[in-house]
N, C-alpha and C positions, 0 to 999 in steps of 0.2 A: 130728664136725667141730669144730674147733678154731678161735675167734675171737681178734683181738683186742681190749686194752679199746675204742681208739677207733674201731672201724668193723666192723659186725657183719651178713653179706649174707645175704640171705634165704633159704631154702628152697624147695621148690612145694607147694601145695598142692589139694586135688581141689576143685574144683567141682560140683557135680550136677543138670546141666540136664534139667528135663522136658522132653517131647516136644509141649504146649501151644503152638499159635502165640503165643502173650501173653506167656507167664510162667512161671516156672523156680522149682526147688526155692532154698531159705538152702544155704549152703553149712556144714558140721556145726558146735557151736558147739566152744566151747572154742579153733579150730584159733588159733594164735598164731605168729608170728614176730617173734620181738622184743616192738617194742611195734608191729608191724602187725599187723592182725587182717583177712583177707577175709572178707566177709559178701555175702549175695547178688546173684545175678544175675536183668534179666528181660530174657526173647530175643522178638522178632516179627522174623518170616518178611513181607517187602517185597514185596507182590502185591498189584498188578499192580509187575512191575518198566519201570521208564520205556525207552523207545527207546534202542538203544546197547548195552545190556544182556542181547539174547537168547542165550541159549546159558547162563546163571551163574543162582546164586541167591545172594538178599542178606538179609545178618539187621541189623537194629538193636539191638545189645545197651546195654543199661544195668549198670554195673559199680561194685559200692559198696565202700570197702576204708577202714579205720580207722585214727589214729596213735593206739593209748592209752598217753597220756603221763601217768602218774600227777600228778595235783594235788601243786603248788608244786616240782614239777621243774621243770629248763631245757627245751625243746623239743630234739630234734636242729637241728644248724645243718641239716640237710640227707637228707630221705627221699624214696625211690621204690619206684614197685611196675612190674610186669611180668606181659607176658603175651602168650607163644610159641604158635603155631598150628601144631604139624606135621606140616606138609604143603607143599609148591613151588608149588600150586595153588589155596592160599587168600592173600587178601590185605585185609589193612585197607584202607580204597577212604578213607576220614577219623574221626577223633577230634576229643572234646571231652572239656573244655579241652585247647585247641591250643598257645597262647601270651600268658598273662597275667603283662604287669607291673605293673599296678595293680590294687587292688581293684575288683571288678566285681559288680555285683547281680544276683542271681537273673535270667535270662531264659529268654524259649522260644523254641526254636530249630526250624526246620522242615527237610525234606532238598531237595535240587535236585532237574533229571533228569537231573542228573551224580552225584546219591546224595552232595552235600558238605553241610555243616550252615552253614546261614546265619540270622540271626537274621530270625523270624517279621514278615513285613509284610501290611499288606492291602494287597487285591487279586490277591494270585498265588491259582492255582488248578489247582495241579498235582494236588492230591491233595483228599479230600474235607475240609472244614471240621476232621469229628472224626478225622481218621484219626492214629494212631500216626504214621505219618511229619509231620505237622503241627504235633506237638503235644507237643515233645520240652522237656522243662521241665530247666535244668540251677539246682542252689542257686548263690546267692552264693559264691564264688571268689576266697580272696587271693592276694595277688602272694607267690612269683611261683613259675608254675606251668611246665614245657613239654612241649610233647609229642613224640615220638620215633618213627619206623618205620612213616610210612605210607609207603603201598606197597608195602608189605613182608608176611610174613606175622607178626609183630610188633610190637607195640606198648608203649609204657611212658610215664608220667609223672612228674617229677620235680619236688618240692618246693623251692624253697631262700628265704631269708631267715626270713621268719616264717614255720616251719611250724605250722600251724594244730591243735590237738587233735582228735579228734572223728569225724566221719563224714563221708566225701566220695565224689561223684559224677562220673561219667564216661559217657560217650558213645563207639562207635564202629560205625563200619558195616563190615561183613564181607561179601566177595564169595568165594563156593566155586563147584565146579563143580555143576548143576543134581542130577545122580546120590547126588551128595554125603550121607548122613545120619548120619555121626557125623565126630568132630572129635578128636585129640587136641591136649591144652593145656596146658603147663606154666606154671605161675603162680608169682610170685619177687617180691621187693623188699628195699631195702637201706636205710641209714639212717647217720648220722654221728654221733657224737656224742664231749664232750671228754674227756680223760682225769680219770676222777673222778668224775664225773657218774652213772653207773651201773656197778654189778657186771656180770661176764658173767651173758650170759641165753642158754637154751636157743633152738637155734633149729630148723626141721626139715629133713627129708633132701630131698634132691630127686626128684618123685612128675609123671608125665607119667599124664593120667588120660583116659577117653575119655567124652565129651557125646555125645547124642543131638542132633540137629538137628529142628527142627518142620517137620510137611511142610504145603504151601501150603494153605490155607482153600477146603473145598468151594466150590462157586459157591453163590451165591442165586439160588432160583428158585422159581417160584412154585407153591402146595403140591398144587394139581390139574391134572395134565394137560387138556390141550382132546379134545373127542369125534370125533365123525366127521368129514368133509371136511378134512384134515388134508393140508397140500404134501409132495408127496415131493420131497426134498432129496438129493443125493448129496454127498459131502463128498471130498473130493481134496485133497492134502496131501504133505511130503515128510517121509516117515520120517529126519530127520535125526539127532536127539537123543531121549532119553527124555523131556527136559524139555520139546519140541517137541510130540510125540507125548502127554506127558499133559493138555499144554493143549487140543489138538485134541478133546480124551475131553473135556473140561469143557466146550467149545464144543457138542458133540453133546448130552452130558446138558442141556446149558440149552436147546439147541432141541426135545428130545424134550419136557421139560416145558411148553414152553411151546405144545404143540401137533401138532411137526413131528414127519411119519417120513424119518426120519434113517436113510440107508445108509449106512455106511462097513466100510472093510476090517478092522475090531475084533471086526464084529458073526460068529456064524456059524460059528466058527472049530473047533467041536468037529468041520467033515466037509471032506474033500478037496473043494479045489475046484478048477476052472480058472480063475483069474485071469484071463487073456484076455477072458473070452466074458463072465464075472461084471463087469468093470468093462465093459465095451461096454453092454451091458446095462441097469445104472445108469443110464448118462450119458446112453442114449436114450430110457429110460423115466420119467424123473423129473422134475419141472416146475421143479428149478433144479439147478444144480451153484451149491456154492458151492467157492471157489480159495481154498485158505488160504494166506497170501503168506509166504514165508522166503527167507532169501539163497539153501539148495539150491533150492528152487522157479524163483526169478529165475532161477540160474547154468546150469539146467536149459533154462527158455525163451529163455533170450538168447546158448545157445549155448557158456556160460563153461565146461561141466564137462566135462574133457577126457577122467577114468578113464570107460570106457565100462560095467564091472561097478559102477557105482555107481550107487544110486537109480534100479532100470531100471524097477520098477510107477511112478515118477512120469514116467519119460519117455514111457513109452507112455500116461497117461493126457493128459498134454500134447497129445501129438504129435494124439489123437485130438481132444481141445478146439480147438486151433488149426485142424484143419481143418474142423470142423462151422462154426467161426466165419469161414472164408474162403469154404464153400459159402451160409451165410444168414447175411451179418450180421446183419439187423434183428433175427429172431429169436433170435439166442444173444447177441448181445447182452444183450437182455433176459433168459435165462438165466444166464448167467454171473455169477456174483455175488463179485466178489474180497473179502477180509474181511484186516482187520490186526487181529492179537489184541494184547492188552498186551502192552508191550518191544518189540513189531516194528514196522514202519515202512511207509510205501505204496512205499517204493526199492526192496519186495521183491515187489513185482506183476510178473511178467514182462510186458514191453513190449505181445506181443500180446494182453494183456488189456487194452488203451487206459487205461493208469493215468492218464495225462496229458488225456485229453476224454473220460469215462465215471467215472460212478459207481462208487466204494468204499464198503466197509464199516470204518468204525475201531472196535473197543469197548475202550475205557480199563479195562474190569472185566466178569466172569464175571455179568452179572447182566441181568435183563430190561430196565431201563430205559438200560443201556450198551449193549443191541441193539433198542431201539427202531425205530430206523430199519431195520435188516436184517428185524426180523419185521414191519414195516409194508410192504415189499414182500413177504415169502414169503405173507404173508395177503391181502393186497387187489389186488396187480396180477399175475395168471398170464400168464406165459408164452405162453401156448398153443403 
């Protein structure tokens, strides 16, 4: 590839993300373009993702990439670097640094539950104290910086006046689809500089490479199953998404742990069954149904879902809850137990499970003390 002296555009180069929710491989050494050097990346997987958000998954990457400007040269008047996600289905959702015209000091920055980066205040409590999303530290920042391509599935940030030597940080949050577990990324950046100033320098070819994606952090749960007297639980749900469908498995694993026997349609599956008779079965034999709430579940009970081969084991289990609860309210009432997992919302209870004057379950996180309240009823108030 052939440059000019005064302006020399980057190459791509590989990245190589581990499969760690935390933190990622350096990216090899030596790799140069120009005088930009990338150096590593570290990726966390955003779980529980906030309300708004069911159906995607979200990463917070931290992205470190260097100007090495040899001592008592002039800076470029002007460098950037880059960085292509492709795929139509991924999208930068916000970056950092966004837009700096003045020098700004080191701060820490936390996520919304819009997933935007706002500067860390007390008293919000969206997320815990220590968590990764809280506690997103960006260095001191000179002017003047900006950033490019959100919403898009592209991103870049541009230097101009002083550009700075050195080593520099960036922020951004990435939305994919839940299924999602690798990535391809082309990585690039360009620079300015006057006539004079420097010889041609080698720069690299362009290299579209493919990352792993981190899959979301087992739940916590506590290390000894409970013994005998144990509630039986049925679990109902609408096979919408895998991402739906793997939350649902982490909701069951944390109530088997923590005591419950736990039926659902997962378990079993090594012998023909009849679905029919097997969920009838369940629902009348077990001292709660718990309703796990999703937009298909809602679209299901409120009538909304018009393809009639879609989602038919949740309509028949509906169909069958609705009318246990219109023969004995008192008692399925008390049975019925709707639950909002993280990302989802109580807007996804269908109506006739009284979201509006009856008790819900919300757990903000896969863990016992975010369904405290859901196993303070399956333990202490039965049914009967």
């Amino acid at each position: 590839m052939r440059t000019s002296p005064d302006r020399r555009t980057a190459g791509s180069v590989p990245l190589f993300l581990d499969a760690l929710v935390r933190s990622v491989e350096l990216a090899p050494d030596g790799i140069e373009i120009g005088l930009i050097r990338f150096s590593g990346w570290q990726l966390h997987r955003i779980d529980p993702l906030p309300a708004g958000f069911a159906g995607h998954a979200a990463y917070l990457v931290r992205v470190n990439y260097e100007f090495d400007v040899p001592a008592g040269e002039t800076p470029p008047s002007w460098a950037e670097v880059h960085f292509a996600f492709d795929a139509a289905d991924v999208m930068v959702v916000d970056a950092i640094p966004r837009a700096v015209i003045a020098a700004e000091p080191a701060v820490t920055y936390e996520l919304t539950g819009q997933l935007n980066f706002v500067r860390r205040a007390e008293g919000r409590a969206h997320w815990a104290a220590d968590a990764s999303e809280a506690n997103i530290a960006l260095p001191a920042v000179g002017p003047r910086v900006a950033c490019f391509g959100l919403g898009s599935p592209r991103v870049r940030w541009r230097h101009t006046g002083d550009v700075h030597a050195g080593t520099h940080t960036a922020w951004l949050v990435l939305l994919t689809p839940p299924e999602r577990t690798e990535l391809r990324v082309l990585a690039g950046g360009a620079y300015h500089l006057s006539d004079g100033e420097f010889g041609l320098r080698a720069s690299g070819e362009p290299d579209a490479f493919t990352v792993r994606l981190p899959e979301a952090p087992e739940p916590e749960v506590p290390a000894t199953p409970a013994g005998d007297g144990r509630p039986r639980v049925f679990v109902s749900y609408a096979q919408e998404s895998l991402a739906h469908k793997q939350a649902v498995m982490k909701l069951c694993r944390l109530l088997v742990w923590a005591g419950v026997d736990v039926r659902v349609d997962q378990d079993g599956l090594e012998q023909r069954r009849n679905w029919d008779e097997w969920t009838a079965t369940q629902i009348l034999r077990t001292d709660y149904v718990i309703v796990v709430a999703s937009p298909a579940y809602r679209a299901v009970g409120d009538g909304e879902l018009t393809d009639a081969t879609r989602h038919r084991g949740v309509r028949s289990e509906y169909s069958r809850l609705a009318d246990l609860l219109h023969r004995d309210r008192d008692r399925w009432t008390k049975k019925l137990l709707p639950v909002v997992l993280p990302g989802h919302s109580p807007e996804e209870i269908p109506l006739a499970f009284l979201p509006a004057i009856a008790d819900y379950y919300v757990l903000s996180a896969f863990t016992q003390d975010a369904a405290a309240d859901l196993l303070n009823v399956l333990f202490t108030a039965p049914a009967g």
